[in-house]
mmCIF file of the N, C-alpha and C atoms, coordinates in Angstrom:
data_MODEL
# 
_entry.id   MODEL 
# 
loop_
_atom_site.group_PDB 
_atom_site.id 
_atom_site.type_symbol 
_atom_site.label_atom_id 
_atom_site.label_alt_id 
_atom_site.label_comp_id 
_atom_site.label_asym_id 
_atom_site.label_entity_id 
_atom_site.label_seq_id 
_atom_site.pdbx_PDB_ins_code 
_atom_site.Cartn_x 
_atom_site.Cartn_y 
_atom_site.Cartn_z 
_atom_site.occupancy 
_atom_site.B_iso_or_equiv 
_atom_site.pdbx_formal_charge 
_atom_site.auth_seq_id 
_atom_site.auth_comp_id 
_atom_site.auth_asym_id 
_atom_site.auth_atom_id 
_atom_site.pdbx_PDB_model_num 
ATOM 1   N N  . UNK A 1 1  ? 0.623  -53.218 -5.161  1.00 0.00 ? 1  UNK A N  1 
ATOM 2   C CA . UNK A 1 1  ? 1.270  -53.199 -6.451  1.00 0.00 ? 1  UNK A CA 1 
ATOM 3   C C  . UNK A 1 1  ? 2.265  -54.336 -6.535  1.00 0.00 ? 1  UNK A C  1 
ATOM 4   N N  . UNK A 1 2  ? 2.267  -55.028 -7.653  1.00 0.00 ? 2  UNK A N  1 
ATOM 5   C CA . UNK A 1 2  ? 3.239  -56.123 -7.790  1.00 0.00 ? 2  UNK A CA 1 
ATOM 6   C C  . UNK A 1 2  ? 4.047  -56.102 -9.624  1.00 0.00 ? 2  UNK A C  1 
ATOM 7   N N  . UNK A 1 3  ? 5.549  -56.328 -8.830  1.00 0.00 ? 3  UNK A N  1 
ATOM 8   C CA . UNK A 1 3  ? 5.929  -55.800 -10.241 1.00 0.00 ? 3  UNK A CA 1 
ATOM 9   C C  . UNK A 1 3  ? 6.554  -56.891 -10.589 1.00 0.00 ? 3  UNK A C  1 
ATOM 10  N N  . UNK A 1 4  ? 6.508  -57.189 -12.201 1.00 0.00 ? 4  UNK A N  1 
ATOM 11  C CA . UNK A 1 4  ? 6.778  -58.472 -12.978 1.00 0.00 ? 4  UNK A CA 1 
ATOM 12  C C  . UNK A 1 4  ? 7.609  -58.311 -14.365 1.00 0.00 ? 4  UNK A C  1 
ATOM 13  N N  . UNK A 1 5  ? 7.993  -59.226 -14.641 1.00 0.00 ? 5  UNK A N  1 
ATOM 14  C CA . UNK A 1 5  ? 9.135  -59.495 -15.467 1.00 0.00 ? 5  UNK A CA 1 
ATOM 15  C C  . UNK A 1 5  ? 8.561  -58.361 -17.036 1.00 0.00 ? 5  UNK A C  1 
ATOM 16  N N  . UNK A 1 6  ? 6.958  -58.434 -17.051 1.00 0.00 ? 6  UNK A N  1 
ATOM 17  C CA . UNK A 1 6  ? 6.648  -57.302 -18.100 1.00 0.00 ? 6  UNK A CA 1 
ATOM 18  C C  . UNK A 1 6  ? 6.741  -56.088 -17.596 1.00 0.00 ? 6  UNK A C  1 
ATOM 19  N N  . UNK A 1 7  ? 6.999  -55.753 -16.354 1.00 0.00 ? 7  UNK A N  1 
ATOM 20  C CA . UNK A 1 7  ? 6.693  -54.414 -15.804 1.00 0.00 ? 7  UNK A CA 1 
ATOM 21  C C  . UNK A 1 7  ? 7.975  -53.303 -17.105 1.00 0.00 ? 7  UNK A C  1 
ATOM 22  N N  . UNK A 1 8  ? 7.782  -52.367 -17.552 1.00 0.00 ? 8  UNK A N  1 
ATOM 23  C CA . UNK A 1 8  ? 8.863  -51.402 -18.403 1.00 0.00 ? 8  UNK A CA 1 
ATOM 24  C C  . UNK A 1 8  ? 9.223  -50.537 -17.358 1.00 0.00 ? 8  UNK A C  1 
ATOM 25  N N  . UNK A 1 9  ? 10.766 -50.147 -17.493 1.00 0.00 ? 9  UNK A N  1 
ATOM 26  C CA . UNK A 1 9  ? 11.697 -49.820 -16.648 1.00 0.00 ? 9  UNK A CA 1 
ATOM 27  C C  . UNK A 1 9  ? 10.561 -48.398 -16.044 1.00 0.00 ? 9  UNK A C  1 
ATOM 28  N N  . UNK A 1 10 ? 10.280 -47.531 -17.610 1.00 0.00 ? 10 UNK A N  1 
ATOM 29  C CA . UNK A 1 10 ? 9.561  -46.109 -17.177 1.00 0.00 ? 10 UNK A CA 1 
ATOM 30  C C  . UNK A 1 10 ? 8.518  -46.486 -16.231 1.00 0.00 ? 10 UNK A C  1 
ATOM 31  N N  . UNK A 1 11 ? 7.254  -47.044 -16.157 1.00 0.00 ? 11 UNK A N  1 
ATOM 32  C CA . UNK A 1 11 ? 6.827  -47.116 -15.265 1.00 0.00 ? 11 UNK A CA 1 
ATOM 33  C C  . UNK A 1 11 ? 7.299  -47.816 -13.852 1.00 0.00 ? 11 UNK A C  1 
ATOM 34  N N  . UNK A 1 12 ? 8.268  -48.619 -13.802 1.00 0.00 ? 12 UNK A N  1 
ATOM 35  C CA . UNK A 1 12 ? 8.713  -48.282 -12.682 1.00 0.00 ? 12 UNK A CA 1 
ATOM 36  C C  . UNK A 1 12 ? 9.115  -47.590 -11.690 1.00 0.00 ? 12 UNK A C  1 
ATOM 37  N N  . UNK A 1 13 ? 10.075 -46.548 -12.753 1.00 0.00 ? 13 UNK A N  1 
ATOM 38  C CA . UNK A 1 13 ? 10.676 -45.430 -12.173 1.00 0.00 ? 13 UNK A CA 1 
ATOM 39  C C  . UNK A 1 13 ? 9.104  -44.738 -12.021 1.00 0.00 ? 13 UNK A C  1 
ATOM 40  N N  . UNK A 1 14 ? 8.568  -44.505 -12.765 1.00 0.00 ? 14 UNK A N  1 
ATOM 41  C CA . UNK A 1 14 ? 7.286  -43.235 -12.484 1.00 0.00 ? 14 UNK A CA 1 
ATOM 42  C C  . UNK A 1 14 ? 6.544  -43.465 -11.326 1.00 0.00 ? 14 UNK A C  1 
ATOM 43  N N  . UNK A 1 15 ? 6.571  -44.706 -10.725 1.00 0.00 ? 15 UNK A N  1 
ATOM 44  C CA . UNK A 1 15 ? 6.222  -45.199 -9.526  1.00 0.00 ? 15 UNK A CA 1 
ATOM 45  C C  . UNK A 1 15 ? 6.781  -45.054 -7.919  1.00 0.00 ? 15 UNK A C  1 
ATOM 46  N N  . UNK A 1 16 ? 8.013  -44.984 -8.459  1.00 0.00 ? 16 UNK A N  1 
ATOM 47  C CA . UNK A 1 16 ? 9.188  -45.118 -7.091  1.00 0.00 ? 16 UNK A CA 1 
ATOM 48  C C  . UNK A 1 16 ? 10.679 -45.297 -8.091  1.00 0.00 ? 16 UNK A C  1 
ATOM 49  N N  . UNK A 1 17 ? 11.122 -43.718 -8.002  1.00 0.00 ? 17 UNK A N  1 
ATOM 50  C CA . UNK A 1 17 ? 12.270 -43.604 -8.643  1.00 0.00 ? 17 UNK A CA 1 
ATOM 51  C C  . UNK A 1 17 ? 13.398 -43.846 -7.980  1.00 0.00 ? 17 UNK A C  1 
ATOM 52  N N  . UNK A 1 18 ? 13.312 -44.277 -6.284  1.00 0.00 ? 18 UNK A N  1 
ATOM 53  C CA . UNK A 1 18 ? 14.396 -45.101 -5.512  1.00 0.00 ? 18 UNK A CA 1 
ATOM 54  C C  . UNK A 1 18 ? 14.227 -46.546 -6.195  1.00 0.00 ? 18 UNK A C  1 
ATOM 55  N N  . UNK A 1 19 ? 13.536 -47.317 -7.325  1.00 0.00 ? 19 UNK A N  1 
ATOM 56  C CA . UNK A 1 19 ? 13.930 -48.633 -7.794  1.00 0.00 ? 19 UNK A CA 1 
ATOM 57  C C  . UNK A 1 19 ? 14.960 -48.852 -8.197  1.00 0.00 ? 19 UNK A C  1 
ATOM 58  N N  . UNK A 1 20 ? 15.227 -47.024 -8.767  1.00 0.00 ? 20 UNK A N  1 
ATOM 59  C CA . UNK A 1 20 ? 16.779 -47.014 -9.669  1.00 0.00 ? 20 UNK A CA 1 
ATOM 60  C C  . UNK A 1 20 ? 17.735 -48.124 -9.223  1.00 0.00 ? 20 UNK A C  1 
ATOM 61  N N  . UNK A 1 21 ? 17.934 -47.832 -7.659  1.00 0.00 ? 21 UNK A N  1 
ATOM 62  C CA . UNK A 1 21 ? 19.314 -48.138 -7.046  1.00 0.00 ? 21 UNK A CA 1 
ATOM 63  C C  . UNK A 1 21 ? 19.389 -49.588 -7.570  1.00 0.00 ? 21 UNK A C  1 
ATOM 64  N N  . UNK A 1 22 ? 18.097 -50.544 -8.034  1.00 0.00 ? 22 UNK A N  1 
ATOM 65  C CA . UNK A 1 22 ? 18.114 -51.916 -8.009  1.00 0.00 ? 22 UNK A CA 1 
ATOM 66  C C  . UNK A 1 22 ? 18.355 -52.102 -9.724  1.00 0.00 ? 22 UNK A C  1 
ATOM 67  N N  . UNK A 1 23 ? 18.200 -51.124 -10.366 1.00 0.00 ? 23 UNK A N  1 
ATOM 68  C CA . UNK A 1 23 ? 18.846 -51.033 -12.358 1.00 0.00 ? 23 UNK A CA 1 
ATOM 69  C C  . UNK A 1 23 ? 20.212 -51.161 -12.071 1.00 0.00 ? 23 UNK A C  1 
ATOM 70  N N  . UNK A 1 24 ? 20.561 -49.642 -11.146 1.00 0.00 ? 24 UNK A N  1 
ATOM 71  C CA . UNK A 1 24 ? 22.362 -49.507 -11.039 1.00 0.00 ? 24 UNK A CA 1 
ATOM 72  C C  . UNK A 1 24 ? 23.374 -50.955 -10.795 1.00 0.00 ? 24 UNK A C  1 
ATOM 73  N N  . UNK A 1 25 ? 22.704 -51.745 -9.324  1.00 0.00 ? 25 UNK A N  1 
ATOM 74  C CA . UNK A 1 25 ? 23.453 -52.690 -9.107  1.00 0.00 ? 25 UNK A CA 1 
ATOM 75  C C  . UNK A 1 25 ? 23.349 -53.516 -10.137 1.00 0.00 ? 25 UNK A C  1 
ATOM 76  N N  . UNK A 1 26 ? 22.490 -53.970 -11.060 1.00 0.00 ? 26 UNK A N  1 
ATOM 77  C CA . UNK A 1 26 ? 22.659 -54.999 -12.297 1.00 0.00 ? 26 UNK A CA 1 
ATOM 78  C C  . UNK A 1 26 ? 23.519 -54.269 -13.241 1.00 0.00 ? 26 UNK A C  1 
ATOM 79  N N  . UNK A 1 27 ? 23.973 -52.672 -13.076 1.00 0.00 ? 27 UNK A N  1 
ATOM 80  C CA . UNK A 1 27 ? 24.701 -52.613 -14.232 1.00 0.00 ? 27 UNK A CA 1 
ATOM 81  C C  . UNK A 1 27 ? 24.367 -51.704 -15.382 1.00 0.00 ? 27 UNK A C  1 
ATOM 82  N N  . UNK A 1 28 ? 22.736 -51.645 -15.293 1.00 0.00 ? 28 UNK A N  1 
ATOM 83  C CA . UNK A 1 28 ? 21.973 -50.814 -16.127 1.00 0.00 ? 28 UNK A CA 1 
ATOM 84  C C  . UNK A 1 28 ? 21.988 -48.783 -15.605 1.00 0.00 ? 28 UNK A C  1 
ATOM 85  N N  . UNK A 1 29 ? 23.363 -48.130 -15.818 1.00 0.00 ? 29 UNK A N  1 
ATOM 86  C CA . UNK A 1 29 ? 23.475 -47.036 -15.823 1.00 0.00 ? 29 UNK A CA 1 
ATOM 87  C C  . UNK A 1 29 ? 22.843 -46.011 -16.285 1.00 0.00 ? 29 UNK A C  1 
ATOM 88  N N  . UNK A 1 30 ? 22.214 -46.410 -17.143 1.00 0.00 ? 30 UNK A N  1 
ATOM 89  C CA . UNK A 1 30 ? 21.010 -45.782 -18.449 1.00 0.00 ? 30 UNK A CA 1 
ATOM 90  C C  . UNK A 1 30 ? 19.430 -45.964 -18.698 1.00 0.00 ? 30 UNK A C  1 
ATOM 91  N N  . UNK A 1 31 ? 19.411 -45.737 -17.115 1.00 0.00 ? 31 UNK A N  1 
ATOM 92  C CA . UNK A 1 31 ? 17.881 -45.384 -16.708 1.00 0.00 ? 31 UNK A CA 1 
ATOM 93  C C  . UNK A 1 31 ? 17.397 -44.437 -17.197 1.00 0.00 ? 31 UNK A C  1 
ATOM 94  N N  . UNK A 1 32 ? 17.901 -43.175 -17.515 1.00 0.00 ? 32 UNK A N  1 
ATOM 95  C CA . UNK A 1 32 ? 17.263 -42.074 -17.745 1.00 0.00 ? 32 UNK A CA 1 
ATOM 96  C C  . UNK A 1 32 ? 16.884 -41.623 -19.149 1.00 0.00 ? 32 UNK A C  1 
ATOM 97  N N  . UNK A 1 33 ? 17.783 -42.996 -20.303 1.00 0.00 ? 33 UNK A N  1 
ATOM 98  C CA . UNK A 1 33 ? 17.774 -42.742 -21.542 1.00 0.00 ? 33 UNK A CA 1 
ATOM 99  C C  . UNK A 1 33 ? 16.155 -43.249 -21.905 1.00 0.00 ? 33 UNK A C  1 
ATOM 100 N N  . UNK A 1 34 ? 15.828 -42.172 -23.165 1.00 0.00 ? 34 UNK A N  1 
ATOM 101 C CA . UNK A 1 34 ? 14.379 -42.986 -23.474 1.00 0.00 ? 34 UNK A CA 1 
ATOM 102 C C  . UNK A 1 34 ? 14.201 -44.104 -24.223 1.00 0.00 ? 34 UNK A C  1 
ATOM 103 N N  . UNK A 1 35 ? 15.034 -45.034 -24.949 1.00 0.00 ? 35 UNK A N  1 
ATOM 104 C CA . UNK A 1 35 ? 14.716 -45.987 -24.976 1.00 0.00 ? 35 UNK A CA 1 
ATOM 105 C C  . UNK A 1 35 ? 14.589 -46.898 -23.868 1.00 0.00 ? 35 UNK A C  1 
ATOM 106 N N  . UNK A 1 36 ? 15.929 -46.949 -22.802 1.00 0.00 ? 36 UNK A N  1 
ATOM 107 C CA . UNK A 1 36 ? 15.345 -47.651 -21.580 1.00 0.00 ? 36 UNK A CA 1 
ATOM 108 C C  . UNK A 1 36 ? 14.374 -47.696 -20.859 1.00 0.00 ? 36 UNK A C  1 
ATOM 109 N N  . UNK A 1 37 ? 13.232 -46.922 -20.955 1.00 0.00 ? 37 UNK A N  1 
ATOM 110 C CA . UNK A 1 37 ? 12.326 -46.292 -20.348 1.00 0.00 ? 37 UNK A CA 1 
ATOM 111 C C  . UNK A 1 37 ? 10.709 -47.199 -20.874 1.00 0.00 ? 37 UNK A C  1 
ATOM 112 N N  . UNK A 1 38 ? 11.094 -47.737 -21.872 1.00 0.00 ? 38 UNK A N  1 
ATOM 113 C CA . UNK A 1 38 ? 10.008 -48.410 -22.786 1.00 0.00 ? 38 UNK A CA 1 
ATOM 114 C C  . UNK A 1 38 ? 10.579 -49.984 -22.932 1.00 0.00 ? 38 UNK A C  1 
ATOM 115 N N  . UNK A 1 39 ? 11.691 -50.376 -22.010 1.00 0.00 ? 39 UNK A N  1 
ATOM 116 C CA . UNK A 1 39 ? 12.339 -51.360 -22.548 1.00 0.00 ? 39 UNK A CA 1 
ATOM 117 C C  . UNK A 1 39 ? 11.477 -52.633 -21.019 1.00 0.00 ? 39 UNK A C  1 
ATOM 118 N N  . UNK A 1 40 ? 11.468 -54.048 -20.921 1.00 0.00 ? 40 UNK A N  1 
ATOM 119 C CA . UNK A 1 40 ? 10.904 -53.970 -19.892 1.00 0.00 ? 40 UNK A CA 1 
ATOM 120 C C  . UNK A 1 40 ? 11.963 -54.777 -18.908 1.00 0.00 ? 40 UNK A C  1 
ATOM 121 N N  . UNK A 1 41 ? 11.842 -55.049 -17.735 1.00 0.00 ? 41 UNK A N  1 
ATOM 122 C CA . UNK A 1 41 ? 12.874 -55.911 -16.768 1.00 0.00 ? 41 UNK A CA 1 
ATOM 123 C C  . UNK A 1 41 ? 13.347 -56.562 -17.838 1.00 0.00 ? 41 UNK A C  1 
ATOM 124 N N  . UNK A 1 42 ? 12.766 -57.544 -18.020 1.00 0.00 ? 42 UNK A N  1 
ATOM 125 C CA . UNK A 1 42 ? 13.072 -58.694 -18.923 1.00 0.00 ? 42 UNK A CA 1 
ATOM 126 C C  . UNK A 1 42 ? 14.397 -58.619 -19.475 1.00 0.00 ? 42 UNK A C  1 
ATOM 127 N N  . UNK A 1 43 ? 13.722 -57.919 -20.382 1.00 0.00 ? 43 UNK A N  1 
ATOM 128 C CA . UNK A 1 43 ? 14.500 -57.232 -21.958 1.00 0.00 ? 43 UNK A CA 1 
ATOM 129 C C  . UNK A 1 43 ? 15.701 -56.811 -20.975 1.00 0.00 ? 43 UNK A C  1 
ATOM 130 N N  . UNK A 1 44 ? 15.729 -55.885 -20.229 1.00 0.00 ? 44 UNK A N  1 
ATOM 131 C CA . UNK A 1 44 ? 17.096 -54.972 -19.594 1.00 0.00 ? 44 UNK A CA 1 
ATOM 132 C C  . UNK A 1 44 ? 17.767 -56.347 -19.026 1.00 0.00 ? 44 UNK A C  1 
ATOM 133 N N  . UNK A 1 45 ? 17.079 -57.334 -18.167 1.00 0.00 ? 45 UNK A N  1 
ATOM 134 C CA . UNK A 1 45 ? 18.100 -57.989 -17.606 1.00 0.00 ? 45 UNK A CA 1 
ATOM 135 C C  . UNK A 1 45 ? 18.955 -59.080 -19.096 1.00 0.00 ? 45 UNK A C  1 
ATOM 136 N N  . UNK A 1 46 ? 18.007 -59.387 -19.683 1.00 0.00 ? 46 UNK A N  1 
ATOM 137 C CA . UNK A 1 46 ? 18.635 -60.127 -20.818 1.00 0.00 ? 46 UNK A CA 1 
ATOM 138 C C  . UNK A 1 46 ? 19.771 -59.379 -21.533 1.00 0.00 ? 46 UNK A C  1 
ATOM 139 N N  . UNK A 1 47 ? 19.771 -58.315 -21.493 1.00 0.00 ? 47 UNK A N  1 
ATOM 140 C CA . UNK A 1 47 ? 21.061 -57.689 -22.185 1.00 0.00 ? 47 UNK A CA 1 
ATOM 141 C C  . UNK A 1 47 ? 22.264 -57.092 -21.431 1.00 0.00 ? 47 UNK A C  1 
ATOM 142 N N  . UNK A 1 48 ? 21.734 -57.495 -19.789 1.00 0.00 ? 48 UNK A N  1 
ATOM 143 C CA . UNK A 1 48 ? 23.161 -57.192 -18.917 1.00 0.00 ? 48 UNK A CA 1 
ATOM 144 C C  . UNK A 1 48 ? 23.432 -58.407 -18.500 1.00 0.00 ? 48 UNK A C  1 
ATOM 145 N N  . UNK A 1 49 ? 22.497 -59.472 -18.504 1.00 0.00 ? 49 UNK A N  1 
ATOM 146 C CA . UNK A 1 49 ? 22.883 -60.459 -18.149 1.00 0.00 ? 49 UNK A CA 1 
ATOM 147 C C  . UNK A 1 49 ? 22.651 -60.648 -16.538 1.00 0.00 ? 49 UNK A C  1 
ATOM 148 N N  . UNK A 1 50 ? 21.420 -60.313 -16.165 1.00 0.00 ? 50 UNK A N  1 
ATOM 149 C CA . UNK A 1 50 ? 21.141 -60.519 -15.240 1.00 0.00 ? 50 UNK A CA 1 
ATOM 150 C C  . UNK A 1 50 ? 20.123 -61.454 -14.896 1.00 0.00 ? 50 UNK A C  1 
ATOM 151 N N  . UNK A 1 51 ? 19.632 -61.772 -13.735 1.00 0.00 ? 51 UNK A N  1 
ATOM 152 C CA . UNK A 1 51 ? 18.654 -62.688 -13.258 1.00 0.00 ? 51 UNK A CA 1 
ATOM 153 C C  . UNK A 1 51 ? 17.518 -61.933 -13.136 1.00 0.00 ? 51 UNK A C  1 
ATOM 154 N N  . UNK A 1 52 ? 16.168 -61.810 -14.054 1.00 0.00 ? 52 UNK A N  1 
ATOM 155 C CA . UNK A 1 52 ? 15.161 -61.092 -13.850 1.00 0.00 ? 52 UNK A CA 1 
ATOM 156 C C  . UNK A 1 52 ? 14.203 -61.676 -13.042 1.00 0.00 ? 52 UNK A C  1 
ATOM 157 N N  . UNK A 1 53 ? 14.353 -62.841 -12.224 1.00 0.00 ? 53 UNK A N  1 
ATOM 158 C CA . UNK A 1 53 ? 13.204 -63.223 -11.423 1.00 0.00 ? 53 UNK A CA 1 
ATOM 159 C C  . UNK A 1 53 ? 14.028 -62.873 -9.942  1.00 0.00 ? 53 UNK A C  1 
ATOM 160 N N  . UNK A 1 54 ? 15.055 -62.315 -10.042 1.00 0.00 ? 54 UNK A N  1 
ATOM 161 C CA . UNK A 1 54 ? 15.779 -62.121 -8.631  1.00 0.00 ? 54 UNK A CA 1 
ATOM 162 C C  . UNK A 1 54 ? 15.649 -60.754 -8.628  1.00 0.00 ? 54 UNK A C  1 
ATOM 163 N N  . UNK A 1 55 ? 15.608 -59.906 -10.041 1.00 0.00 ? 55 UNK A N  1 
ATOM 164 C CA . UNK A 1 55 ? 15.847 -58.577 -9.563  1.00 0.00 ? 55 UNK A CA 1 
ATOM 165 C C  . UNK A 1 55 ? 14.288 -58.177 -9.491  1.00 0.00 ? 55 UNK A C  1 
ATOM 166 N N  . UNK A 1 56 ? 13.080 -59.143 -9.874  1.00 0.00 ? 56 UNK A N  1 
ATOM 167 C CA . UNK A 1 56 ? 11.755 -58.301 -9.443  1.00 0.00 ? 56 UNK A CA 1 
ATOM 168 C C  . UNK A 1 56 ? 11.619 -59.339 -8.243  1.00 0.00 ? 56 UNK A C  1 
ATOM 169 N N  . UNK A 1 57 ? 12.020 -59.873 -7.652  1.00 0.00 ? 57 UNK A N  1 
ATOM 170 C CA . UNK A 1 57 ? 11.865 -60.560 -6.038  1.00 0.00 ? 57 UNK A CA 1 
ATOM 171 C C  . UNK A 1 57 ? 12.151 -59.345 -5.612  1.00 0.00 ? 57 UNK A C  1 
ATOM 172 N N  . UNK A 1 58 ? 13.595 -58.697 -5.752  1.00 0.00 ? 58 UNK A N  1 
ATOM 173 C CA . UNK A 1 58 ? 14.380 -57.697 -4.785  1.00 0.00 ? 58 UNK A CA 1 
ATOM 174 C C  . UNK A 1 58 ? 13.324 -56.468 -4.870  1.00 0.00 ? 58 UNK A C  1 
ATOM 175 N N  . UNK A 1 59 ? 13.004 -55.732 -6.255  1.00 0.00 ? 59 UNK A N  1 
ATOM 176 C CA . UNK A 1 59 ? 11.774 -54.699 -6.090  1.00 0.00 ? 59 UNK A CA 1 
ATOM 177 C C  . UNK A 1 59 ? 10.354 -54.985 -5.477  1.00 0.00 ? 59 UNK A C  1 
ATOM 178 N N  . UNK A 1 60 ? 9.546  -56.238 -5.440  1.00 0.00 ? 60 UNK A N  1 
ATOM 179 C CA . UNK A 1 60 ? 8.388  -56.725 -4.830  1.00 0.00 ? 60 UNK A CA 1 
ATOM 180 C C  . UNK A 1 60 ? 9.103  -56.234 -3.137  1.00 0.00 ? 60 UNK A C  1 
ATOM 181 N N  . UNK A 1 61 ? 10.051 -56.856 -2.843  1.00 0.00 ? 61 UNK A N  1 
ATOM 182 C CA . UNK A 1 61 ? 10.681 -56.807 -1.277  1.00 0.00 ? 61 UNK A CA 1 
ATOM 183 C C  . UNK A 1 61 ? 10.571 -55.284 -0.902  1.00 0.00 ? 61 UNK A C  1 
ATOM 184 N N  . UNK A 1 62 ? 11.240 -54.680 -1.718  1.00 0.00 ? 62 UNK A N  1 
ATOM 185 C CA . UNK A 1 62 ? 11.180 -52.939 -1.099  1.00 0.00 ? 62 UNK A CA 1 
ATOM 186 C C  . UNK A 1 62 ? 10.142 -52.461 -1.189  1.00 0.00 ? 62 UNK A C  1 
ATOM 187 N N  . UNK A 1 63 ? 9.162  -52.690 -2.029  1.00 0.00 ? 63 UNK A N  1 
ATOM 188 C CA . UNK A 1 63 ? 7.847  -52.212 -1.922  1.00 0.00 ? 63 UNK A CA 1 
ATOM 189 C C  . UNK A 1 63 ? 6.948  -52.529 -1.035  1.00 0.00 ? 63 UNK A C  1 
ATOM 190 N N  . UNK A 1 64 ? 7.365  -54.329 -0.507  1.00 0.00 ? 64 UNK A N  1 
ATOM 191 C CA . UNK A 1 64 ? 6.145  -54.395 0.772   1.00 0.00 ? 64 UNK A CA 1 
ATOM 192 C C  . UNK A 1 64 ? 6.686  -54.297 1.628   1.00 0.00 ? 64 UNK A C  1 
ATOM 193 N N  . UNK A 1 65 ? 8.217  -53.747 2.397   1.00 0.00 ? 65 UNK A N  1 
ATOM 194 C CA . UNK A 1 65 ? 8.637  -52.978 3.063   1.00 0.00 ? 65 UNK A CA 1 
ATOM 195 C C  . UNK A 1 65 ? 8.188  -51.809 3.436   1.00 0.00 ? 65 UNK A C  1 
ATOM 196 N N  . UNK A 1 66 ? 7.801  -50.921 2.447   1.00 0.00 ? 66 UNK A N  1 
ATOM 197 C CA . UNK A 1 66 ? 7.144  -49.269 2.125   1.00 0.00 ? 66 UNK A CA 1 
ATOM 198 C C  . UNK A 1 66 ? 5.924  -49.139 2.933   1.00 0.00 ? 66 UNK A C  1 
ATOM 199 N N  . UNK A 1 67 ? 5.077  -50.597 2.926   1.00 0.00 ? 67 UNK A N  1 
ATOM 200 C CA . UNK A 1 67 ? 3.879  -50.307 3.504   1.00 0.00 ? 67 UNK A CA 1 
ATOM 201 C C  . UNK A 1 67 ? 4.142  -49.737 5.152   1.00 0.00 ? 67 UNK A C  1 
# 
């Protein structure tokens, strides 16, 4: 599985709901709301102001860790 700047927050979480911890540190507290849930990396990092090619490096990393 490889996750990308279109990936939406909900299917992330529906995948591996330890990704959370990597929403929290950017800031994004409001994982659980349903618009966030349909919203995608992208979109979330653009409105906290984060780096979205660093924060799906950091989720790709924990996942091929998992194996």
């Amino acid at each position: 599985m490889t996750i990308t700047k279109e990936t939406r927050i909900g299917e992330l979480l529906s995948i591996d709901r330890n990704t959370a911890q990597f929403l929290f540190e950017m800031g994004m507290h409001c994982v659980g709301c349903p618009a966030s849930a349909m919203e995608t990396l992208e979109e979330a990092c653009q409105v906290h102001g984060a780096d979205v090619n660093a924060l799906v490096k950091k989720i790709n990393d924990y996942f091929s860790q998992q194996k």
